[in-house]
C-alpha positions as CSV (number, residue, x, y, z in Angstrom):
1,X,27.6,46.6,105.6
2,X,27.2,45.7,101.8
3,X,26.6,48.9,99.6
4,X,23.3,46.7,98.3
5,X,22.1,46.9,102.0
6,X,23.3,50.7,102.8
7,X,21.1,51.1,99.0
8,X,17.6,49.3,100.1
9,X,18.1,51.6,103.5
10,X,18.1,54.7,101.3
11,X,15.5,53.7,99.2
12,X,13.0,52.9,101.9
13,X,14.1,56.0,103.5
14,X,13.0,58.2,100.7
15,X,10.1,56.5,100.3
16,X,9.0,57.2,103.2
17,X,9.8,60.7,103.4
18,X,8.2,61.4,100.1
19,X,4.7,59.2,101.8
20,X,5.0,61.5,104.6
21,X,5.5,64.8,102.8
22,X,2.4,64.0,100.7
23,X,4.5,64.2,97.4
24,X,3.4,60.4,96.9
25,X,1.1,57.6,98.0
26,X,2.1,54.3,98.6
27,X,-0.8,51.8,98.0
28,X,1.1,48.6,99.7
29,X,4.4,48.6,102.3
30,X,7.3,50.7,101.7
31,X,9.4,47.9,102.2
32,X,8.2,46.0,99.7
33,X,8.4,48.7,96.8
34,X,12.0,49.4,97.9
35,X,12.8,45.8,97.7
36,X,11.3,46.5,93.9
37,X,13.4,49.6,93.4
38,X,16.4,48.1,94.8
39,X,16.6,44.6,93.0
40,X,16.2,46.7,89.7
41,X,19.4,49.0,90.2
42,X,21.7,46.8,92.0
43,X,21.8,44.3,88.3
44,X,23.1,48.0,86.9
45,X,25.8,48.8,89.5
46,X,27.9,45.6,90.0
47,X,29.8,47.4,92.8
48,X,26.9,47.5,94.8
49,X,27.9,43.9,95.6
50,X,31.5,44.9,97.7
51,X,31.3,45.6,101.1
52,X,32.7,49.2,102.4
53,X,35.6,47.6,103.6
54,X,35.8,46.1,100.3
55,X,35.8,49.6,98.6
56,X,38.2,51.0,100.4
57,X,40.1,48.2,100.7
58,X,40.5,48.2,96.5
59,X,40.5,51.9,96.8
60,X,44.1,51.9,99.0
61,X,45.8,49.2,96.5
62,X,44.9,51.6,93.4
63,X,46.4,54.4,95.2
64,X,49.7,52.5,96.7
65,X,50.4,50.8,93.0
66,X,50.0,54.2,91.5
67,X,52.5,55.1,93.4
68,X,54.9,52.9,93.1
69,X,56.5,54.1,89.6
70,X,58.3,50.5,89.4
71,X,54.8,49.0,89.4
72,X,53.0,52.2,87.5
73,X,55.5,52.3,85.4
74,X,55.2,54.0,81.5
75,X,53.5,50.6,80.2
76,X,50.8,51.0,82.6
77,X,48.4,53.4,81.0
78,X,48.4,51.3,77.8
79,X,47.8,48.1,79.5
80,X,45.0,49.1,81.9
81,X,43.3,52.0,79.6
82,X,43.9,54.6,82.2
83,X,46.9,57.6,83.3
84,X,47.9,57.3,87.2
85,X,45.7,60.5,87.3
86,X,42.7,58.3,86.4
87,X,43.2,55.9,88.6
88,X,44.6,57.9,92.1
89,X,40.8,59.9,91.1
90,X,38.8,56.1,91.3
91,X,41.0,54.9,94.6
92,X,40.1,57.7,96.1
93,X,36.3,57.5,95.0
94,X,36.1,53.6,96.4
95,X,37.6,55.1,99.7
96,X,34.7,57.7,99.9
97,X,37.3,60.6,99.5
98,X,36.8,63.7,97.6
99,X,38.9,63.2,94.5
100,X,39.8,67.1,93.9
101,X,40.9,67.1,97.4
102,X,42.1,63.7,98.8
103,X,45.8,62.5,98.0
């Protein structure tokens, strides 16, 4: 499932619960306000367009090259603006881990 789909989901979903809770009123069909909501953020977040195989596919490379000191090496930081520390922290984000506690 595409992050953009798993997003309109959520979106409708809370909608919905807000409607039904009486916190707001929708004056036309959920869907189509989520649709709205959804088509606004997903121009924001460009990773909303990878799947969640994608993620975690991208995810597991970060944290194998990081890794590997021959490929990490001391260059690395300078060339890709970021310390292995940086980068084992956003593979493990793109894998749905915990950062502080994944590794």
């Amino acid at each position: 499932m595409k992050h953009t789909d798993s997003l309109l989901v959520a979106i409708a979903a809370a909608l919905e619960k807000l409607e039904q809770s009486g916190d707001i009123i929708l004056a036309t069909q959920t869907s189509k306000i989520a649709a709205q909501l959804h088509d606004s953020i997903k121009h924001q977040l460009p990773y909303l367009h990878l799947t969640t195989d994608e993620c975690g596919a991208a995810g597991s490379l970060i944290l194998h090259a990081v890794e590997d000191k021959r490929f990490f090496d001391w260059e690395m930081p300078i060339l890709v603006g970021g310390s292995a520390e940086k980068f084992r922290v956003i593979g493990s984000k793109l894998m749905g881990r915990n950062p502080d506690t994944a590794i």
